[in-house]
N, C-alpha and C positions, 0 to 999 in steps of 0.2 A: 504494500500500500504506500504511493507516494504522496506525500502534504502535496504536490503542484500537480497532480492530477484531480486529488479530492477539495481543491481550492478551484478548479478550473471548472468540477461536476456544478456548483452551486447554480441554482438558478433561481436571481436576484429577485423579481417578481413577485412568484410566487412565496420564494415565503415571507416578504414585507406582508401580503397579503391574508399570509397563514396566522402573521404577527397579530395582525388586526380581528383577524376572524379568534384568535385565542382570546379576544376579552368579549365576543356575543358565545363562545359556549362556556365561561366563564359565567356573565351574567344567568346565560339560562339555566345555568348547574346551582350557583346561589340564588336561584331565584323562588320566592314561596311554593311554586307549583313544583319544585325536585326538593332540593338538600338544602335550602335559604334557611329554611326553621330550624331544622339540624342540626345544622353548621353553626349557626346563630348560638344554639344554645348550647353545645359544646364549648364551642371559643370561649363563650359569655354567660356562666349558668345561672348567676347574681344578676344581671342586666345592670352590670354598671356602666354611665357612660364613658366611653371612650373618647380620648381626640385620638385622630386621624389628621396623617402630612399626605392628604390624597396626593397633589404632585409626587412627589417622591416615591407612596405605594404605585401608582399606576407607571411613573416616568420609569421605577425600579423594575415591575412586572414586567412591563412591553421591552427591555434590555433584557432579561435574563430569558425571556424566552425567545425574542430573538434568535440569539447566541444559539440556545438548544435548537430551534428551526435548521438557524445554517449548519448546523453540525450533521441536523435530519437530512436534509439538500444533501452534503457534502457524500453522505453515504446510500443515499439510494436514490436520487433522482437520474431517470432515466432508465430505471430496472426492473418498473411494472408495478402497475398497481400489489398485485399480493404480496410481492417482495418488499413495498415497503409497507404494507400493513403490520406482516410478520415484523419485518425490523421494528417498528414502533409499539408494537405490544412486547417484546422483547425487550428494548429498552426500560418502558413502564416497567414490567414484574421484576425484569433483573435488576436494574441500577436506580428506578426513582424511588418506587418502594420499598427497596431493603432502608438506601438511604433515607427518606423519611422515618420508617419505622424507627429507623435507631436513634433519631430527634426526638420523637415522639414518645420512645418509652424516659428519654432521661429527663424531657418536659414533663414528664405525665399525663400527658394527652389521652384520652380515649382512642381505644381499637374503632370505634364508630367514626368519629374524629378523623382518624389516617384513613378511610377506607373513601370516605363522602373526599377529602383532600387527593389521595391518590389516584383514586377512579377518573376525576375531571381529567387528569394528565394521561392516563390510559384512552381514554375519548379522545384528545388533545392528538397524542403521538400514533394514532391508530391511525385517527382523518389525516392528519398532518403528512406521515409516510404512504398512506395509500396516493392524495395527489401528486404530491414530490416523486414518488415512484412513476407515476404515469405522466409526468410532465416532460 
């Protein structure tokens, strides 16, 4: 595997657009009608109010997934839809959710908690590598 091969696979586009499409199934996944109340009350089981540096969650979010996109790009765009669906659920079960889990249990976080958090990124990297594979 050459870095100037898997720098040259990327295609720019799509995942600026994959970027964006990452905070509507974000929203629809926190949203009352999925895991909004769930997530809500896990995060928050007191309902104390929080401040929130939305610029910097949001500015912070749309960078780090980025980054995860063009990495998506860089290893399977142009190698078919199933190849990169596999890659991306592959991703998800092997490296997002070990690594979350092991956040999660030294926060103490709920198993409900990592599953409603993990799952978005399995949705996420599923759609994300199925286009980027067919692209």
């Amino acid at each position: 595997m050459d870095l100037s091969n898997l720098i040259s696979n990327i295609h720019w586009l799509p995942v600026v657009v994959l970027t964006l499409f990452s905070f509507v199934i974000g929203f629809i996944w926190h949203s009352k009608f999925l895991f909004g109340n769930s997530w809500k009350q896990e995060n928050n089981p007191n309902d104390i109010p929080i401040k929130i540096n939305a610029p910097l969650i949001f500015g912070g979010t749309a960078l780090v997934h980025f980054i995860a996109i063009v990495g998506l790009s860089a290893i399977v765009s142009g190698k078919g839809g199933v190849y990169g669906l596999i890659a991306g659920i592959l991703i998800s079960l092997v490296w997002v959710l070990p690594a979350m889990g092991g956040t999660y249990l030294f926060a103490n976080r709920s198993l409900k908690l990592l599953a409603i958090d993990a799952g978005m990124y399995l949705v996420l990297f599923s759609l994300s590598g199925t286009v980027l594979g067919i692209w």
